[in-house]
C-alpha positions in Angstrom: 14.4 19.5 3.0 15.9 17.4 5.8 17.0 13.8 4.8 14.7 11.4 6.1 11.8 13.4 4.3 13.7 12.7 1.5 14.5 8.9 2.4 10.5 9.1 3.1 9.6 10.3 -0.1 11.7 8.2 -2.1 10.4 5.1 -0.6 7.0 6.1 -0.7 7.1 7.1 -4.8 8.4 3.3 -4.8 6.1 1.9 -2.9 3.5 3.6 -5.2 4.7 2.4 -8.8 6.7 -1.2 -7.6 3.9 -3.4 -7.9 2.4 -2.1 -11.3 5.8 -2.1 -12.4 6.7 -5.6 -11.4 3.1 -7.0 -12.0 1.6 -5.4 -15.1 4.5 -3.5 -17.1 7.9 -5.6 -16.9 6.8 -8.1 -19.5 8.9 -11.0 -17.6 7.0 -11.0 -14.1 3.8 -9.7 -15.5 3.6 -12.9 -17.2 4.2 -15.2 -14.1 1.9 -12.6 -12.3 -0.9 -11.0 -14.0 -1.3 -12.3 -17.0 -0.4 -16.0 -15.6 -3.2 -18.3 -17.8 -2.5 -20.7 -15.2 -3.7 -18.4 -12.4 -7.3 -18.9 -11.1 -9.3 -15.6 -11.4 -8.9 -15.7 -7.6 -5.5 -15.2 -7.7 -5.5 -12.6 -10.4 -8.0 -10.4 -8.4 -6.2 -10.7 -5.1 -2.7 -9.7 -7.5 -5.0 -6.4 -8.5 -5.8 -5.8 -5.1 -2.2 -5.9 -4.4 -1.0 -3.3 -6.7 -4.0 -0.7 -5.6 -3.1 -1.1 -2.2 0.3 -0.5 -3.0 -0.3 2.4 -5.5 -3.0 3.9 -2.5 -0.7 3.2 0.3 2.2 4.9 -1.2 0.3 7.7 -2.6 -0.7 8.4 1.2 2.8 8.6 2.3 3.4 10.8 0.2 0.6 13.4 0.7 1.8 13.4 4.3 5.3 13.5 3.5 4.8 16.8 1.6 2.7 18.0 3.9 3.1 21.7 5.4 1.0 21.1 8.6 1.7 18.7 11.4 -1.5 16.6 12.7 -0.6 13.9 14.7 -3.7 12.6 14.9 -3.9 12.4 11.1 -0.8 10.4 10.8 -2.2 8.4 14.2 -5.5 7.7 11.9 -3.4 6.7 8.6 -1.2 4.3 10.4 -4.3 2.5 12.2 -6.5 2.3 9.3 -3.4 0.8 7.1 -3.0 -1.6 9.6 -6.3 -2.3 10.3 -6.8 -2.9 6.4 -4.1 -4.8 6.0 -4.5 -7.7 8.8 -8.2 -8.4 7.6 -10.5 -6.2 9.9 -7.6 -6.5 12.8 -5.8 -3.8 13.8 -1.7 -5.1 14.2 -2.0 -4.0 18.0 -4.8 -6.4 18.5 -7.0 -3.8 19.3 -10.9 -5.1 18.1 -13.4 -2.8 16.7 -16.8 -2.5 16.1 -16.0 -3.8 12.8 -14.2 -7.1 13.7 -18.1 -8.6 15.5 
């Protein structure tokens, strides 16, 4: 395995446990994070959105970084659809959709 798969994977299998790690399980940010009783429930659910979107995203990367076949239009589609997610219904290259109207 050459290494920026490995660089790739690594980061990924971060990505994927950081924020439940930092947010829900270390008990000294968890408590300014999650479990914050000074947090509005707003706050708390965007936090939880957080860590699934970081569990999900890295999780992704790493089903195409072990991947045996090369699709570029797969990775083409994941890239788009985590930006497109990611800037509220806005794809980072500014291209609109039929879901931005």
């Amino acid at each position: 395995m050459s290494t920026p798969r490995i660089l790739i994977i690594a980061v990924t299998a971060i990505t994927a446990v950081s924020a439940v790690l930092a947010d829900l399980v270390i008990p000294d940010p968890a408590a300014q994070h999650a479990f914050n009783p000074a947090w509005p429930p707003q706050a708390k659910f965007h936090d939880a959105q957080y860590m699934v979107m970081a569990v999900l995203l890295g999780l992704t990367g790493l089903a195409l970084a072990l991947r045996r076949s090369r699709n570029p239009l797969l990775y083409a589609a994941t890239v788009y659809v985590s930006g497109h997610r990611r800037e509220g219904g806005r794809c980072r290259l500014g291209v609109r959709t039929r879901l931005d109207a």
